[in-house]
N, C-alpha and C positions, 0 to 999 in steps of 0.2 A: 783434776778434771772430774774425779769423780766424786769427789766430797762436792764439786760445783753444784754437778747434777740432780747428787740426795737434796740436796736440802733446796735445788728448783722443784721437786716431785711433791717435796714437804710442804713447802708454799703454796704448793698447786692442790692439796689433800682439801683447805676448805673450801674452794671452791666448787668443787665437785662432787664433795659429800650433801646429801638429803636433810631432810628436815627428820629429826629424831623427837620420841617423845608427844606427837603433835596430835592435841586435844580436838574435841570435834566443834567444841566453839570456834578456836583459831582456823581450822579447816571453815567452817563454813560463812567467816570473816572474808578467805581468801577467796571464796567460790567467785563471790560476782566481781573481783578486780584482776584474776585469774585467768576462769574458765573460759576459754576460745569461745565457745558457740554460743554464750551469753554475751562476748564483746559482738558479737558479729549482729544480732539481734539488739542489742545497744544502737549499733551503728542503722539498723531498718528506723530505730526510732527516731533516730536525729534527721534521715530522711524524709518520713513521712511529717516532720515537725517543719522541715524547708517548703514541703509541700502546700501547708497550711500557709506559710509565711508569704509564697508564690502568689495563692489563690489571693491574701490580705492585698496584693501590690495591687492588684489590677483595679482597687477601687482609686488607686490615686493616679491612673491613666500614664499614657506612655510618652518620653518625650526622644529626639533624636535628632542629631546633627546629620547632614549629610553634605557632602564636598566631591562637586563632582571637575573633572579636568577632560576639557571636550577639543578638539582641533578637527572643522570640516570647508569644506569647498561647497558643501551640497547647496544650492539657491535658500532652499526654503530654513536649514538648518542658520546659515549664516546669516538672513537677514531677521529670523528669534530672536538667536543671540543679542544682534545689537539693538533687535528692543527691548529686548530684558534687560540691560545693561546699560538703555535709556540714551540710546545715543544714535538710533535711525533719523535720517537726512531725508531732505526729499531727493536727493541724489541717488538713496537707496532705493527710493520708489520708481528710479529710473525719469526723473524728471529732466536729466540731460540730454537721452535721447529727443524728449518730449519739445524741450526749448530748441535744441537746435530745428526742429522740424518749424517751428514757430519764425525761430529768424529765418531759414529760408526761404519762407513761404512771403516775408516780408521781402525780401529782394526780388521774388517774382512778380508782385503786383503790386497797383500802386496805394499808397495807405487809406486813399480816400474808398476803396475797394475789399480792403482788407476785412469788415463785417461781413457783408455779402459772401465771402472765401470761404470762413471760417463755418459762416451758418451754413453752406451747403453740406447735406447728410453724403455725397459720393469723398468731399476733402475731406470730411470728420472722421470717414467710414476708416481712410487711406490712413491719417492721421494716429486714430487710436488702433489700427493692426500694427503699428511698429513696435517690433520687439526690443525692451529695452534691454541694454548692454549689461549696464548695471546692477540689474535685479536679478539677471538671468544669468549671467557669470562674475559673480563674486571673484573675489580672490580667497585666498584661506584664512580663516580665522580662529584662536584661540579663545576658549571661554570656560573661566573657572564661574563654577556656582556653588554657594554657599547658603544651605537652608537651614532651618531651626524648625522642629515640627514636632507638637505635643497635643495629644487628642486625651478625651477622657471622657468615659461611662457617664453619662447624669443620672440615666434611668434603666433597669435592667429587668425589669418585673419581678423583683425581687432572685433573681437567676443569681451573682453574684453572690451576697449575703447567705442563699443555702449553699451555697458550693464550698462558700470558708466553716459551714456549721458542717458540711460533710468530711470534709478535710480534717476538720477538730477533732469528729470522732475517730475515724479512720487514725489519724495519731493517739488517741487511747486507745485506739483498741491495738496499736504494734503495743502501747503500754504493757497491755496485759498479754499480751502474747510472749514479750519478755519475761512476765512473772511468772506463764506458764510454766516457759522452759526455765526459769530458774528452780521453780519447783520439781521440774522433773532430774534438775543434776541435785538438790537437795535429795530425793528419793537417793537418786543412785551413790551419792556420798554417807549417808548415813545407813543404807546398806553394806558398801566398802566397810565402813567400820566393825559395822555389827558383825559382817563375815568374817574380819581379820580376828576379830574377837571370837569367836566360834571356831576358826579355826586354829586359836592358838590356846583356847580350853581344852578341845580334841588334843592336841601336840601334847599338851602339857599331863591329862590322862594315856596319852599311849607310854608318853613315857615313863610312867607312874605306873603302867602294868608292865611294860618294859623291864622298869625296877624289880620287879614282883619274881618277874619270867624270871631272869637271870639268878638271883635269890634261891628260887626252887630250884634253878638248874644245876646252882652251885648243891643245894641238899641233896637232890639225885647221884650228882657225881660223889659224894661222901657217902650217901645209903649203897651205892655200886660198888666203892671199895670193898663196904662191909658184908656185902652180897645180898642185899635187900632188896635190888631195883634190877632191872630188867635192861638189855643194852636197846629195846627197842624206844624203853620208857627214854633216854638221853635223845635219842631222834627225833622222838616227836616234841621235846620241847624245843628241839634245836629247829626245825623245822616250822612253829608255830613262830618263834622269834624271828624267824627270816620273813614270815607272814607279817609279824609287826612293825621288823622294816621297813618293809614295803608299804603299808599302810603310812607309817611316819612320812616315808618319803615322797609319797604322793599328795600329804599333805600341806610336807611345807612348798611342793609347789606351789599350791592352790592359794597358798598363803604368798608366796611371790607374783602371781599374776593378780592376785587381790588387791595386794600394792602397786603395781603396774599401773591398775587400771587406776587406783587413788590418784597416784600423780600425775596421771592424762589429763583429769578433769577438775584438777589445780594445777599443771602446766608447773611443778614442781617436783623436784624427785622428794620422796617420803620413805623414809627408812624403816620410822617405827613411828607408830603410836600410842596413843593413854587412852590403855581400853575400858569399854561402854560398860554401860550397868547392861545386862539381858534380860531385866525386866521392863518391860514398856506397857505403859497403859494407854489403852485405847480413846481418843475423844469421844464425848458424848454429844449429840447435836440434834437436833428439833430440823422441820421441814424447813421453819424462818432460817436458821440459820446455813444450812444447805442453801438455798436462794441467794442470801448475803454474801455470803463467803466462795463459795464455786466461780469460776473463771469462766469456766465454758458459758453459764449460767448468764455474766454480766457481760459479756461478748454476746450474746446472743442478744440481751437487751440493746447495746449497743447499735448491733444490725437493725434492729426494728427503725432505732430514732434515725438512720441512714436512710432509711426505707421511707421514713415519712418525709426527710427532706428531698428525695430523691423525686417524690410526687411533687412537690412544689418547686421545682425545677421544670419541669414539663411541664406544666402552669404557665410557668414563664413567656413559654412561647405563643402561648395566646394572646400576649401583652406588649403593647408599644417599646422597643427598644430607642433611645435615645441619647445622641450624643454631640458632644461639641467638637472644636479643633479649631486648631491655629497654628499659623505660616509668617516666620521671618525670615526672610535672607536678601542676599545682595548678588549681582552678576558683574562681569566685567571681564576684559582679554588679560588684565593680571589680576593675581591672585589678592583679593580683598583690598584692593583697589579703590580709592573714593569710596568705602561701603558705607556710610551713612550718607551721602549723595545719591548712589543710585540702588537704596534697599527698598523692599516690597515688604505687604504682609496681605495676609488672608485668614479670615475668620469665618468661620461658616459653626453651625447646627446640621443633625441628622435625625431625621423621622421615622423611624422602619415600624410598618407592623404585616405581618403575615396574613394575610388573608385567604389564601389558599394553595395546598399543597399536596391534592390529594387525600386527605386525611391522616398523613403519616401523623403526625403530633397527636392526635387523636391516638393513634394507637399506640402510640410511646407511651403516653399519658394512663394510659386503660393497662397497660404490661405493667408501669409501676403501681397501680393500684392493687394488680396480681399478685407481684412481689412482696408490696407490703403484707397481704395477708400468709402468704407464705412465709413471709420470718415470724410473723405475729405468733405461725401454727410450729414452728421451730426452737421458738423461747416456749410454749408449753411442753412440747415432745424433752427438751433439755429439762426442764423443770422435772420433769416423770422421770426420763433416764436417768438423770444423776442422782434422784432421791433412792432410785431403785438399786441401782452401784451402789449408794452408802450402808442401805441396808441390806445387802448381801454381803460386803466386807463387813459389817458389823456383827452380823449373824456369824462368818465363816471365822471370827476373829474372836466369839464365844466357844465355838467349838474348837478350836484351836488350845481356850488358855484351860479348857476343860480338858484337851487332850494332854501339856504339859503340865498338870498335875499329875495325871495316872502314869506318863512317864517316867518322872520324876520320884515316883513311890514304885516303878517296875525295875530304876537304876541302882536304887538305895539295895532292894530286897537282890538282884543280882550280884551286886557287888557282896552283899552279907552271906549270899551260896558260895560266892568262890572262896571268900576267905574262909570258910565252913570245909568247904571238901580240900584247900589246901594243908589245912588243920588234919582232915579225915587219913589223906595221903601222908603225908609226916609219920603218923600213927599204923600203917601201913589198914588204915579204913578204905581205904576207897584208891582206884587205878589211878594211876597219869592222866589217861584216855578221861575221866572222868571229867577231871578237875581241868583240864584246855576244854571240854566241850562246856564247863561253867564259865569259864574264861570270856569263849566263844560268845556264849549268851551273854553277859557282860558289855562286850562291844558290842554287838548286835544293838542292846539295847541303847547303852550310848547312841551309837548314828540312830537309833529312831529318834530319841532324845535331842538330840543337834537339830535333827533336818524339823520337826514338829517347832522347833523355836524357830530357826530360818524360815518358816514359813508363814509362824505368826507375828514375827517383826513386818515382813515384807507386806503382809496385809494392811498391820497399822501404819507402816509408812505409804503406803499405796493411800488410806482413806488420808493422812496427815496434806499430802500432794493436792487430791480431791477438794479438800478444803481449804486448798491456801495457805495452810498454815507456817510451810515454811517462810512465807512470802511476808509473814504479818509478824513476823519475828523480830 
């Protein structure tokens, strides 16, 4: 039972293991067949793509079966039916009352008479008040009706035709709304990296001073036998090491929720990856291509060409609408019954035009000309802010690679003091106390060094977002 079970656990290990090793090409391969919030923005564009699709139907007009099943007693209701159904008598029009009043009027007088009876207006009056039987109480009847009914736009004042060019854009533009946000999980993946990366250069230096710590600690303990060292000098390096613990250990947190966060937005677990180069250069770009490339930019253009349809919509309504239609079906007490004996049809045209309404359309009309200028004044505002964003990350991303030089030569010359005063201490030159406050300054410098690089990644990924660029990859 229990050899069963190892080797169900063993079988069960690949499934459940992460992705190791995993490059950031492969990563951002996965992003868009992966990442939740780009399926789901996927899914707005296949919407707004039906929506277009919707708008295209209506130029081919609508068509509809209808089947109705009716059973009444009502006069008026029952004697419809069986005109519709092509089968009213003049017995339905109550003519039996009519004749019988006829023949008895003949057995009361004699025929040679019978003009004279009839032209009198008091027998005529008496005559046509009788209520016939017939028309006036039916019996009950069943009637199934079966129509076919298809109408269609001819003339729209061009209202239709913008509404599918509005629709069009309105689906480029979820397009680019998709790119957006793929850009922005592009940002946040190639951050992921850069940090697991930064954070496991840090790990990889702590423990490297780590090494160092322990090393000196072991020469302390040998200079103490010999009486050289002092018992506070074993303290404080013991105490600076439990310092570097803690710093290691708080980083390979950061390093586990850095991975966390990786596999959220690949909807994959990720173990390890193949870490980044730390150096990244910045794109260079002109005002054209700011314009070309930016999202917010061609969305905003996008709104204008919405804006200008959006006025020739309202147009529309000043303009004759015009449409056709047609009617076939059949009636009868059973269902499809004789239908090519007793079917109908109807054909008819429709004329509408508005001639007044108060002025509403008028001011519909006048709102979307307001509109239009307001996106007009919204593609130049985006034009100016996003050229001004670029050149503030580009400026902030100079000073940045300026600052990870002079780092980068403050880490070099730190690290050359400690190994200098651990040299000095060996030699009994210089305290313990010394040589952990070179230490100290050492790391110090480090995290300035780390967090100066984390910052100027984060800008050139921020301008890379800005301009599309992961999008155009």
């Amino acid at each position: 039972m229990v050899r069963t079970l190892a080797l169900l656990m063993i079988g069960l290990l690949p499934l459940s293991a992460g992705l190791k090793n995993l490059t950031m090409r492969d990563a951002l391969g996965m992003l868009d067949k992966k990442n939740l919030e780009i399926r789901v923005s996927q899914y707005d564009e296949v919407m707004k793509k039906y929506d277009e699709i919707a708008v295209e139907g209506k130029n081919w007009g609508s068509a509809s079966i209808t089947i109705q099943a009716l059973r009444s007693n009502d006069a008026g209701n029952v004697f419809g039916f069986k005109l519709q159904s092509r089968e009213a008598t003049f017995r339905d029009f109550g003519f039996r009352d009519f004749l019988g009043g006829i023949s008895g009027l003949t057995g009361m007088v004699p025929y040679n008479q019978l003009g004279a009876t009839l032209g009198n207006p008091a027998m005529q009056n008496r005559m046509l008040d009788v209520a016939p039987d017939d028309l006036n109480y039916p019996g009950a009847r069943n009637h199934f009706l079966t129509k076919f009914h298809y109408e269609v736009p001819i003339y729209t004042g061009g209202k239709l035709s913008e509404y599918k060019k509005i629709t069009q854009k309105l689906y480029e533009m979820s397009k680019l709304d998709t790119r957006k946000l793929r850009d922005e999980k592009i940002f946040q993946l190639k951050k992921a990296f850069y940090n697991i990366t930064l954070v496991e250069r840090y790990v990889t230096n702590l423990r490297k001073i780590r090494r160092n710590m322990l090393k000196l600690k072991k020469t302390i303990l040998e200079m103490k036998k010999e009486g050289y060292t002092k018992k506070t000098d074993v303290l404080e390096i013991e105490a600076r090491l439990a310092k570097v613990d803690s710093m290691l250990n708080q980083a390979k947190l950061n390093r586990t929720l850095a991975y966390q966060f990786l596999s959220f937005l690949l909807d994959t677990d990720v173990d390890s990856i193949r870490k980044v180069d730390l150096l990244i250069h910045a794109p260079k770009v002109t005002q054209a291509d700011i314009e070309r490339m930016n999202l917010d930019i061609q969305k905003a253009k996008m709104g204008l060409e919405v804006a200008r349809h959006a006025i020739a919509t309202e147009k529309a309504n000043f303009l004759p609408m015009v449409g056709a239609f047609a009617e076939y079906g059949s009636a009868d007490d059973h269902l499809w019954n004789d239908f090519a004996k007793k079917d109908f049809y109807t054909v008819g045209m429709q004329f509408k035009l508005n001639i007044f309404n108060g002025g509403s359309d008028k001011a519909k009309l006048e709102k979307a000309r307001v509109r239009q200028m307001k996106v007009a004044t919204q593609v130049e505002l985006a034009k100016k802010g996003i050229a001004l964003k670029v050149r503030k990350l580009e400026t902030a991303i100079d000073s940045l690679e300026f600052d990870l030089r002079s780092e980068q030569k403050q880490l070099a010359l730190a690290r050359e003091i400690y190994r200098t005063y651990e040299a000095k201490y060996k030699e009994g030159l210089a305290s313990i106390t010394d040589v952990l406050i070179k230490q100290s300054a050492e790391l110090q410098v480090l995290l300035e060094y780390l967090q100066v690089a984390n910052r100027h990644s984060e800008k050139v990924f921020e301008l890379e977002k800005i301009l599309d660029m992961g999008g155009r990859s």
